[in-house]
C-alpha positions as CSV (number, residue, x, y, z in Angstrom):
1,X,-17.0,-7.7,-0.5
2,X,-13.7,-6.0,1.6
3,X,-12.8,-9.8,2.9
4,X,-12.5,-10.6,-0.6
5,X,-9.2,-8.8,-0.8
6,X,-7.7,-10.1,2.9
7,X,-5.6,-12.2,0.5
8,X,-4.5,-10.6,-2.7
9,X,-3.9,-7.4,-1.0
10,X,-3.5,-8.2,2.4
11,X,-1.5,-4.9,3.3
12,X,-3.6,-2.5,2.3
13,X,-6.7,-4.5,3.9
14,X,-5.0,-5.1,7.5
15,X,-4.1,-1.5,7.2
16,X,-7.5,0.1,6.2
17,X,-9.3,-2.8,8.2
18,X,-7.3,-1.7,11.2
19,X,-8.0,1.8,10.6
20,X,-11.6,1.6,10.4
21,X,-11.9,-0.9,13.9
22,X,-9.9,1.3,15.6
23,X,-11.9,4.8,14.5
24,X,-8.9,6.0,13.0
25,X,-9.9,6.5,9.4
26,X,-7.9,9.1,7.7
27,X,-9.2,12.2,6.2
28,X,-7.7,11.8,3.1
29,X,-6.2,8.3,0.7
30,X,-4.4,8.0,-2.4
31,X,-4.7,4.9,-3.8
32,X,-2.2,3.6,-5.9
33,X,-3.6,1.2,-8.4
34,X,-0.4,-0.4,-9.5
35,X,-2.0,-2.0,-12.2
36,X,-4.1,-4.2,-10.1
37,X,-6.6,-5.9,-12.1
38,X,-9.6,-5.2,-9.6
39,X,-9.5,-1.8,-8.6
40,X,-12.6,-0.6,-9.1
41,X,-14.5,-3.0,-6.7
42,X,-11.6,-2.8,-4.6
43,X,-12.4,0.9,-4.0
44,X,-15.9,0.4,-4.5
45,X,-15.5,-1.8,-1.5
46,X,-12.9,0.4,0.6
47,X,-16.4,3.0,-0.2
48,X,-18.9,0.4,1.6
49,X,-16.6,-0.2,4.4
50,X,-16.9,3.1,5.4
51,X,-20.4,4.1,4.4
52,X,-22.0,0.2,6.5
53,X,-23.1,1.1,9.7
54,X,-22.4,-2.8,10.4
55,X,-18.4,-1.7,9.2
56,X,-19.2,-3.7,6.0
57,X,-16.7,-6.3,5.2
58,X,-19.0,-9.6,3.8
59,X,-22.8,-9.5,3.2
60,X,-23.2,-11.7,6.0
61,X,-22.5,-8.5,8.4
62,X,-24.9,-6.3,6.0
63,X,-28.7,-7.6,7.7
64,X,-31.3,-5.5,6.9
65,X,-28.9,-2.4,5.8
66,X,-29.9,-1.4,2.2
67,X,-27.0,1.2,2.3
68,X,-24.4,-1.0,0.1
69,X,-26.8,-1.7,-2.1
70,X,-27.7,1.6,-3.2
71,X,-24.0,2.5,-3.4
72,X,-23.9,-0.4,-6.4
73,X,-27.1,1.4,-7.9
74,X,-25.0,4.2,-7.5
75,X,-27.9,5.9,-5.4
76,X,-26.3,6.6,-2.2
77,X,-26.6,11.1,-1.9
78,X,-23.5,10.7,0.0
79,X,-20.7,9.6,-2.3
80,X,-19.6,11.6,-5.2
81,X,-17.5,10.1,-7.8
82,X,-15.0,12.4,-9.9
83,X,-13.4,11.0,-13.4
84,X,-11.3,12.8,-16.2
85,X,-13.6,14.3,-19.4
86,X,-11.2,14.0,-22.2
87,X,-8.2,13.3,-20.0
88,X,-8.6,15.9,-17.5
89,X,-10.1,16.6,-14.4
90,X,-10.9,20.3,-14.5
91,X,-11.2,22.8,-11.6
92,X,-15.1,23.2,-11.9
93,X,-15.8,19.5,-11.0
94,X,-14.2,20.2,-8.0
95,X,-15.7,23.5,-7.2
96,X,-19.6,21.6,-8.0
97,X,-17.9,19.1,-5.2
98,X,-17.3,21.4,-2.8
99,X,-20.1,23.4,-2.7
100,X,-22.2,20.2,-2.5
101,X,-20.1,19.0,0.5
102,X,-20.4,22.6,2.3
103,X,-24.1,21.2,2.9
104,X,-25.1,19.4,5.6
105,X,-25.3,15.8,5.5
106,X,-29.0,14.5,4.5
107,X,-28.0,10.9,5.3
108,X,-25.4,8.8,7.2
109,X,-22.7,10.5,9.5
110,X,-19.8,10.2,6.4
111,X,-19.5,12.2,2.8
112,X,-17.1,10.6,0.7
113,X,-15.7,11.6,-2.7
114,X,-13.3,9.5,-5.1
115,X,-11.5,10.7,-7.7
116,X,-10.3,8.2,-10.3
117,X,-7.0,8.9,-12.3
118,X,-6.0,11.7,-9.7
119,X,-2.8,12.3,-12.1
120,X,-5.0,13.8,-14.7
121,X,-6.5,16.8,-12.8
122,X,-5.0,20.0,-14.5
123,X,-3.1,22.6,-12.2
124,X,-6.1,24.7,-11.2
125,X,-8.0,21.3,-10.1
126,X,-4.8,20.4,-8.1
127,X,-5.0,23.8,-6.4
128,X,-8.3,23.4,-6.0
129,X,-8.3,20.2,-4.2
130,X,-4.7,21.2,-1.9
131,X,-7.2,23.8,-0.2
132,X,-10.0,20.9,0.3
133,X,-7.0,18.7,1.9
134,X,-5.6,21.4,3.8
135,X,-8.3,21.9,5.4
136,X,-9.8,18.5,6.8
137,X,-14.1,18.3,8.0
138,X,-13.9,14.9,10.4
139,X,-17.3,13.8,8.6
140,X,-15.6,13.8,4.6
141,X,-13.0,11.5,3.6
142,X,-11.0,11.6,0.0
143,X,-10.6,8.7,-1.9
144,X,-7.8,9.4,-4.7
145,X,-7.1,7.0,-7.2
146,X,-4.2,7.1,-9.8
147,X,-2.3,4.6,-12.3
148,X,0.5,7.2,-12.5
149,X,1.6,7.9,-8.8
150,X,4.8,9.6,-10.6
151,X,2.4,12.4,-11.8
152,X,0.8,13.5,-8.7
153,X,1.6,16.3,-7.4
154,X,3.9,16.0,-3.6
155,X,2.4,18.1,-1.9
156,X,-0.6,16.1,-2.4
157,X,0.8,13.2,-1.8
158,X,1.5,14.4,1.5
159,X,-1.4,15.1,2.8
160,X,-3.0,11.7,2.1
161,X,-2.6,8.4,3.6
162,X,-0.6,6.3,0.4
163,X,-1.7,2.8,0.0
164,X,0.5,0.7,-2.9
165,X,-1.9,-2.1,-4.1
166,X,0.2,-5.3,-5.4
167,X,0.5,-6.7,-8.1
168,X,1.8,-10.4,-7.2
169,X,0.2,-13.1,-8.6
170,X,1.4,-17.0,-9.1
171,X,0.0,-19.8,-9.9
172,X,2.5,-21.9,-7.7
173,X,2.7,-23.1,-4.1
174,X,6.6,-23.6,-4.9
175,X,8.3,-21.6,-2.5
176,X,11.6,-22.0,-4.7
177,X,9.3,-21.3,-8.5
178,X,7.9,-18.0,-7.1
179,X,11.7,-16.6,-6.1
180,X,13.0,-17.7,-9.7
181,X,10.2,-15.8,-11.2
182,X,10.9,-12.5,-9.4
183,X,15.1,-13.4,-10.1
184,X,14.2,-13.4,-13.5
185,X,11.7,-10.6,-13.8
186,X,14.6,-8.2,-11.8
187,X,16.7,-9.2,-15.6
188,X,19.4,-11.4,-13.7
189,X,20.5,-14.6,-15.2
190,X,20.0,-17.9,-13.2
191,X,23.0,-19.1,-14.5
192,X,25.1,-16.4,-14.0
193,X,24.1,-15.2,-10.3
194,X,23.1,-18.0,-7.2
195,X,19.6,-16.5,-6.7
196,X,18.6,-18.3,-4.1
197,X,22.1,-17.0,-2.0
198,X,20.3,-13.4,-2.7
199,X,17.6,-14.5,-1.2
200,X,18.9,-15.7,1.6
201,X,21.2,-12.4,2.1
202,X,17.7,-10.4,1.9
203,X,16.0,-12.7,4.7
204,X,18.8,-12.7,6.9
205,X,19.2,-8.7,6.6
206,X,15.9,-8.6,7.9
207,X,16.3,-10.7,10.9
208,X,19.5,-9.2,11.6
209,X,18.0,-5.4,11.7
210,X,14.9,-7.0,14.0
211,X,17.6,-8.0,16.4
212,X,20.1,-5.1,16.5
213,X,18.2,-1.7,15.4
214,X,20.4,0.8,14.2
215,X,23.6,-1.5,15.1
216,X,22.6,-2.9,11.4
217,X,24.9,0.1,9.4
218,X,28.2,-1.0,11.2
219,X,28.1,-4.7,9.8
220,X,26.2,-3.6,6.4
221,X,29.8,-5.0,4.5
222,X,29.3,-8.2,6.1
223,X,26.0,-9.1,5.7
224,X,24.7,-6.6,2.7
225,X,27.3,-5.1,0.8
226,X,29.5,-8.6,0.1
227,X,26.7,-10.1,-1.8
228,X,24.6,-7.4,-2.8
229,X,26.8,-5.1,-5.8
230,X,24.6,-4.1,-8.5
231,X,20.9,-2.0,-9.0
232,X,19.2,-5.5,-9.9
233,X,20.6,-7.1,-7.0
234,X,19.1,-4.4,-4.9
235,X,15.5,-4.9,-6.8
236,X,15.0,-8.4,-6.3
237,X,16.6,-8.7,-2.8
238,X,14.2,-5.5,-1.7
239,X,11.2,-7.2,-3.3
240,X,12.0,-10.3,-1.3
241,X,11.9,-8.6,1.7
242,X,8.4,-7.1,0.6
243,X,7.3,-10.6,0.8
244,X,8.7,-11.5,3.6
245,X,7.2,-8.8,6.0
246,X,3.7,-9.6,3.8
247,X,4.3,-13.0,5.2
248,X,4.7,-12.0,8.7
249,X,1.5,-9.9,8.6
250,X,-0.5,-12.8,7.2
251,X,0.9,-15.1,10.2
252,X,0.6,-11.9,12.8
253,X,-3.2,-12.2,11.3
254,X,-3.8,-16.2,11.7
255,X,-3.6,-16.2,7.7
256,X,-1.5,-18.8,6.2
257,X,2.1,-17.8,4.5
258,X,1.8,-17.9,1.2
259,X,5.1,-16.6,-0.4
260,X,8.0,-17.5,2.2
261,X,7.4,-21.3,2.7
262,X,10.9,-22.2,2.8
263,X,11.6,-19.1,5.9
264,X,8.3,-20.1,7.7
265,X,10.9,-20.5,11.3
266,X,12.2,-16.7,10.4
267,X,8.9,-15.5,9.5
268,X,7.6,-16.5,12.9
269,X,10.5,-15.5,14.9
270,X,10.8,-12.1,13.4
271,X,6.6,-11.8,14.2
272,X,7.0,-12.6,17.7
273,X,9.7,-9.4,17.6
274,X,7.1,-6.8,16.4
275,X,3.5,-5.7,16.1
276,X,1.0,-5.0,12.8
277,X,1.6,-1.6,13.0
278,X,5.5,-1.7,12.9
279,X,5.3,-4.1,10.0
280,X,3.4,-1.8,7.7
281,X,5.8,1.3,8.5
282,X,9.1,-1.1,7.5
283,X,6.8,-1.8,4.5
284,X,6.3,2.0,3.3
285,X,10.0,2.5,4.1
286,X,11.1,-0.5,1.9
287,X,8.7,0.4,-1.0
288,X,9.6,3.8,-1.1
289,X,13.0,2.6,-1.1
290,X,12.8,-0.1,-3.7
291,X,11.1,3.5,-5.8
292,X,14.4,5.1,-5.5
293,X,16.5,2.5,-7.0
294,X,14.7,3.9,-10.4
295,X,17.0,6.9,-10.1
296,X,20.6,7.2,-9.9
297,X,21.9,7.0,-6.4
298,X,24.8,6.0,-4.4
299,X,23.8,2.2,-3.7
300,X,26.0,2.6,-0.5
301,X,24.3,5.5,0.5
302,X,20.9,4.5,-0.2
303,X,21.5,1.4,2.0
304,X,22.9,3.3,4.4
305,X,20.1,5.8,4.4
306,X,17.6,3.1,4.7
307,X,18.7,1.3,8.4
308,X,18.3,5.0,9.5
309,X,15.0,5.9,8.3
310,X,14.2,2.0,9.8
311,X,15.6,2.8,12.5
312,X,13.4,6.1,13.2
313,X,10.3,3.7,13.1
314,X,11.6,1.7,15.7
């Protein structure tokens, strides 16, 4: 069931729930497993909510449709499911793909085809598929799935709608346990660095950008640069901003918080500031600049870069 996952992955569910209610599916998505510990019935799931002509998201919505249960039978003509023979996805299983897709549909108004461990397919599959992306029929959607996001191709990547599953579990209501844990999982020292002074410098960057745009880079000393001085300072700071915005979209969504108990005023008054769809941008931005701290960039410049590209999603 799709509601299963309105909590552990709340992000990607608002987004592809949102998506769906609004007749905005995407043509194409690339699915980044992250290690999640589900994803197979998570995509099996994403599958039915697209397939149910009730917009499947619990069985109670499913009445008489039989059309969910033949996709578990793995029955439905409609769905075609790619994975890797001996580590590779070669170009023939996407040519057998395509010509079954050229034909018209026998049932249902959607075709839908998922390829697991999309980093595997060799260079003539990845060509292959570029010219299926490229060139978009309204009635099939892609459903790409990969452990290794790292080693799939860009240009790929591009033409697909990117969804980051987390990865965040905790077996604590402790507001103040569940930022130690992250503190220490970043490699800093609790005796050595105040973490929950990071914290606070990561949730007060936030409300400060909410408040005053792309004003933010001319007081980034003050309120960034003074506290935040090394790569691991970065990491854990950007992943409690990660929360925080998953926080606001679970209380933008009449969910409860579940991360930022001890910033439940700020998570509210930075929600009343912005919609759904402007928190998911600032999360893509912040994730894909919480990537770059893997490589060795400017920190200065990478902050500063970052209240830009913010502040072109305004």
């Amino acid at each position: 069931m799709f509601d299963n996952y309105r909590d552990s992955q709340f992000l990607a569910y608002s987004l592809i729930l949102n998506s769906v209610k609004n007749n905005k599916v995407s043509h194409a998505y690339l699915i980044d497993g992250n290690n999640y510990f589900d994803l197979d019935n998570f995509v099996l799931s994403f599958v039915k909510l697209l397939i149910c002509p009730y917009n499947y998201s619990n069985n109670n919505n499913c009445f008489n449709c039989n059309k969910c249960m033949r996709i578990d039978n793995n029955n439905y003509t409609e769905i075609k499911y790619i994975k890797p023979i001996n580590n590779i996805i070669k170009k023939e299983q996407l040519s057998e793909l395509q010509e079954n897709f050229s034909l018209s549909s026998i049932e249902g108004k959607r075709k839908i085809y998922v390829i697991w461990n999309a980093e595997l397919m060799n260079d003539y599959a990845a060509n292959s598929i570029l010219k299926f992306l490229e060139e978009p029929n309204d009635n099939i959607i892609a459903i790409l799935v990969t452990s290794n996001l790292g080693a799939v191709l860009p240009t790929i990547i591009s033409r697909c709608q990117c969804i980051k599953l987390l990865n965040f579990e905790f077996d604590s209501n402790d507001s103040d346990k569940k930022i130690k844990k992250i503190f220490t999982e970043c490699g800093l020292n609790l005796d050595k660095v105040n973490y929950l002074e990071l914290a606070n410098t990561a949730v007060d960057f936030v409300s400060f950008f909410e408040t005053h745009g792309l004003d933010t880079i001319l007081f980034l000393k003050k309120i960034w640069y003074n506290n935040v001085v090394e790569r691991d300072y970065y990491r854990f700071c950007f992943k409690i901003i990660l929360y925080f915005y998953y926080d606001i979209l679970k209380y933008k969504t009449g969910s409860n918080i579940s991360f930022c108990l001890d910033y439940k005023d700020k998570v509210v008054e930075v929600a009343n500031l912005i919609d759904i769809f402007d928190i998911i941008k600032r999360i893509n931005v912040y994730i894909k600049f919480y990537e770059l701290l893997n490589y060795n960039l400017n920190l200065n410049l990478l902050m500063d870069r970052l209240v830009i590209e913010l502040g072109e999603v305004l």
